[in-house]
C-alpha positions in Angstrom: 28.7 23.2 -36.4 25.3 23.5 -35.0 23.5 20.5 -34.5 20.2 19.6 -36.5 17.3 19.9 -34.1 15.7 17.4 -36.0 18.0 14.9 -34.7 18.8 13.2 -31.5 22.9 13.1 -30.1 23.7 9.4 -28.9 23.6 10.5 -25.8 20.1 12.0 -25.8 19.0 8.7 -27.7 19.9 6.3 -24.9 18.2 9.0 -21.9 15.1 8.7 -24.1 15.5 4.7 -24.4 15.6 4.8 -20.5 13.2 7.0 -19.9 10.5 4.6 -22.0 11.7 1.7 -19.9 11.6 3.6 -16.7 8.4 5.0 -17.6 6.7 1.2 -18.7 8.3 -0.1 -15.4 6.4 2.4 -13.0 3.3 1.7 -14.7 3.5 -1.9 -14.2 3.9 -1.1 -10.6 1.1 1.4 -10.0 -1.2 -1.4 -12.2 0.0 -4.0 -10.3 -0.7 -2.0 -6.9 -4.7 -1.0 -8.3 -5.5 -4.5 -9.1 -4.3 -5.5 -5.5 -6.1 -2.6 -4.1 -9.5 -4.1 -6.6 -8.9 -8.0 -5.0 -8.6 -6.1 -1.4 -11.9 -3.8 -1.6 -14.0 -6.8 -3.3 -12.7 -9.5 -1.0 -13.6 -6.6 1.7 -17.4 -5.7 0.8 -18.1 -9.3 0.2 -16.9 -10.6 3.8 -18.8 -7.6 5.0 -22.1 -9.0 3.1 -21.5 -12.9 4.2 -20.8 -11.9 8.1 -24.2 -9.6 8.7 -27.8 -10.8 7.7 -30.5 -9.5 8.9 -28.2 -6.5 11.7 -27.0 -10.3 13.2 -23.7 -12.1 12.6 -23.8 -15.1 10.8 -21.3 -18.2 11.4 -19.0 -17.0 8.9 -18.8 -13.3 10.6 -18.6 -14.8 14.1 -15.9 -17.2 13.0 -13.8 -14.3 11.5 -14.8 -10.9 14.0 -15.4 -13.2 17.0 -14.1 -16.6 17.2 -10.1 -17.4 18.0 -9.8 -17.4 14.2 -10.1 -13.7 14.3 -6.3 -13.8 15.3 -5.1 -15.7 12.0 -7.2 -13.0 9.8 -5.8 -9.9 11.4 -2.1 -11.4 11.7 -1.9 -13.4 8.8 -1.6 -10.4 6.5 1.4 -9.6 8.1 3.4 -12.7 7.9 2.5 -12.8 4.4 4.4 -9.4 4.5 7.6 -11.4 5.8 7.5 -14.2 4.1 7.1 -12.1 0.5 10.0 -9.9 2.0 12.2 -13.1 2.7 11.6 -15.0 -0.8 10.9 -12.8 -2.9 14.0 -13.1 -4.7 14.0 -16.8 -5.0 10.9 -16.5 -6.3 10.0 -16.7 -10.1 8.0 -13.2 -11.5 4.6 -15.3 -11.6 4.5 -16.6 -8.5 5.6 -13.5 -6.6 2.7 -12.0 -8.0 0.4 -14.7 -7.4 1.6 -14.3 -3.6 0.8 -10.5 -3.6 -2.8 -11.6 -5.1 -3.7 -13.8 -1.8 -2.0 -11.2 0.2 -4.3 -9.2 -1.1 -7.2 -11.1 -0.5 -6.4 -11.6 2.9 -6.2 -8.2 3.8 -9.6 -7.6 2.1 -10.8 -10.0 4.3 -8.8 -8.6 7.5 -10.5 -5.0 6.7 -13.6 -6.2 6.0 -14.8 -5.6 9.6 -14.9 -1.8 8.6 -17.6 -2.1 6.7 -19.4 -3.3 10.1 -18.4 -0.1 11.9 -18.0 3.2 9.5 -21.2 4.2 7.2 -20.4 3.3 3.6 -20.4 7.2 2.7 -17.8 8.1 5.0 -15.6 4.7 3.5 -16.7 6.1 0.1 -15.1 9.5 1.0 -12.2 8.7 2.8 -11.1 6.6 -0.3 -11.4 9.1 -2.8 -9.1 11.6 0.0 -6.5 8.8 0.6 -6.5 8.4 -3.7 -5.9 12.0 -3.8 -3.5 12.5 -1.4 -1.2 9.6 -2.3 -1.5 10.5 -6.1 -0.1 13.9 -5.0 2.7 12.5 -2.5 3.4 9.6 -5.2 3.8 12.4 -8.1 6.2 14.6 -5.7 8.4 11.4 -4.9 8.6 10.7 -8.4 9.5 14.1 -9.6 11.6 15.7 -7.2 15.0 16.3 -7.5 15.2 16.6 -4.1 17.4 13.1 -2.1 14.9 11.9 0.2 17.1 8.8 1.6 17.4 10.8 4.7 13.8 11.1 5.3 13.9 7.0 5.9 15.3 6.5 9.2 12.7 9.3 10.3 10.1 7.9 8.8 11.0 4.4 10.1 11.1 5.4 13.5 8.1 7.5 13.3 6.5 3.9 12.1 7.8 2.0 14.8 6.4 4.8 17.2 3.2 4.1 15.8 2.9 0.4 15.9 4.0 0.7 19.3 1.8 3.3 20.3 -1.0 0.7 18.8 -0.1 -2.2 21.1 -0.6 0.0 24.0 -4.0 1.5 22.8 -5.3 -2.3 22.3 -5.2 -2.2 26.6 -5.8 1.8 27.1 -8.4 2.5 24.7 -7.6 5.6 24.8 -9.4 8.0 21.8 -6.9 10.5 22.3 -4.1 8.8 22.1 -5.7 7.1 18.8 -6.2 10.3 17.3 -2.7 11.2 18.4 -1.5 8.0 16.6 -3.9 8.7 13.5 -3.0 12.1 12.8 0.8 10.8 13.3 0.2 8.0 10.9 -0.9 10.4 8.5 2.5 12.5 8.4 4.7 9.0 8.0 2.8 7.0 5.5 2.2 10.2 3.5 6.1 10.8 4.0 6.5 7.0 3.1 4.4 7.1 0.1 7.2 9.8 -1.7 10.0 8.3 -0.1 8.9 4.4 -1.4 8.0 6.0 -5.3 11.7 7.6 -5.5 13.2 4.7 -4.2 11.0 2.4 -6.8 11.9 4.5 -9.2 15.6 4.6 -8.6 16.1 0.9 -8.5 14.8 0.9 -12.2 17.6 -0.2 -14.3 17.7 -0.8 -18.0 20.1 -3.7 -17.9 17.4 -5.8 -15.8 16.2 -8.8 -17.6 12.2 -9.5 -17.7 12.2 -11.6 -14.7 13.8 -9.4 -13.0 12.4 -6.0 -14.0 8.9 -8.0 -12.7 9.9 -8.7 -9.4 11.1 -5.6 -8.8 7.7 -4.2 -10.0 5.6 -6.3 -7.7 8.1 -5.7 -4.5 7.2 -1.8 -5.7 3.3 -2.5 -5.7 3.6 -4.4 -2.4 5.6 -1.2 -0.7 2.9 1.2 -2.1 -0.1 -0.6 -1.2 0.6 -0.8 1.9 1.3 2.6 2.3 -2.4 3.4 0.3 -4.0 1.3 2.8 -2.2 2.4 5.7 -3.0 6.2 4.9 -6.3 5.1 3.9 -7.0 3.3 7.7 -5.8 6.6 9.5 -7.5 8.7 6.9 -11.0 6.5 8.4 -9.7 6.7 12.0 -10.1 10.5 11.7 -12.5 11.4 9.2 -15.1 7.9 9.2 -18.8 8.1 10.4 -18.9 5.2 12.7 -22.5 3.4 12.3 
């Protein structure tokens, strides 16, 4: 006996139950990601507008582009990164996200120097590429049927290429080998941003309780946002109008 398209098997039921809770869960993670990208680019322009008055640094802008202190913003970021990474699941939902909101705010403040050295058109523009180009490699991560596990120890190494590549350039300054490490960047974190959105999305699971299914989606913003603002920083290496 034919079944009654206007009914659902059991089967089809429960894929469409999971595909509402997948669905919710991914958008807690991209809103949770935008608001830290919001907390980052406001904490940015206003460090920018507190460090320069009148083409001069003030003593807040000295203290954080020149002074030793300059160390503790640009690393400080970054062991926010490992300490998220290493208690995050001892952590309670609310204040995970509370420490993704001052990581946030630090790396506002720890970008805020770019303000200081590209024109604010070419920042405009380069944020509305980056946008594009990770809404399109986020989309193909999150529909592809294609397994792109194997793409990660690629993509990690290809990371690790680049930070190391970075230490060096601090004593070279060499402009091609920063282009060579921009245009390199670009490739990985683009190739991060699909491979981070399928893995997201694959550790979604129904059975999750609230808690949870809220950790997970802040440990998802965290991965994704730092890919954005990755791409977005090579995207400016290339493309920015320096002032």
């Amino acid at each position: 006996m034919a079944q009654d398209p206007r009914f659902m098997t059991r089967a089809q039921a429960e894929d469409a139950h999971v595909d509402v809770g997948l669905r919710k869960y991914m958008l807690g993670v991209y809103n949770h990601m935008t608001i830290g990208m919001a907390i980052t680019g406001l904490v940015a322009l206003a460090a920018s507008w507190a460090a320069v008055q009148d083409g001069q640094l003030t003593a807040f802008g000295h203290a954080i582009y020149v002074s030793p202190l300059k160390w503790v913003v640009m690393l400080a970021p970054i062991g926010m990164v490992f300490l998220f990474a290493a208690k995050v699941n001892s952590m309670a939902a609310s204040t995970a996200q509370t420490v993704f909101w001052i990581f946030a705010a630090l790396m506002g403040l720890s970008l805020s120097s770019i303000f200081l050295v590209y024109t604010g058109a070419s920042i405009t523009r380069v944020f509305f590429i980056t946008a594009g180009m990770f809404a399109a490699t986020s989309l193909y991560g999150y529909t592809t049927k294609k397994d792109l596990t194997g793409m990660g120890s690629f993509l990690f190494m290809g990371l690790i290429g680049i930070l190391i590549a970075s230490v060096v350039n601090i004593f070279l300054g060499s402009t091609m080998l920063q282009f060579i490490i921009s245009v390199v960047g670009v490739l990985v974190f683009s190739g991060l941003t699909a491979y981070d959105t399928q893995a997201i999305k694959n550790e979604y699971w129904e059975g999750d309780d609230a808690e949870t299914q809220a950790k997970k989606s802040i440990n998802g913003a965290l991965r994704l946002y730092l890919d954005f603002i990755n791409l977005f920083v090579m995207l400016l290496s290339l493309f920015g109008n320096r002032e």
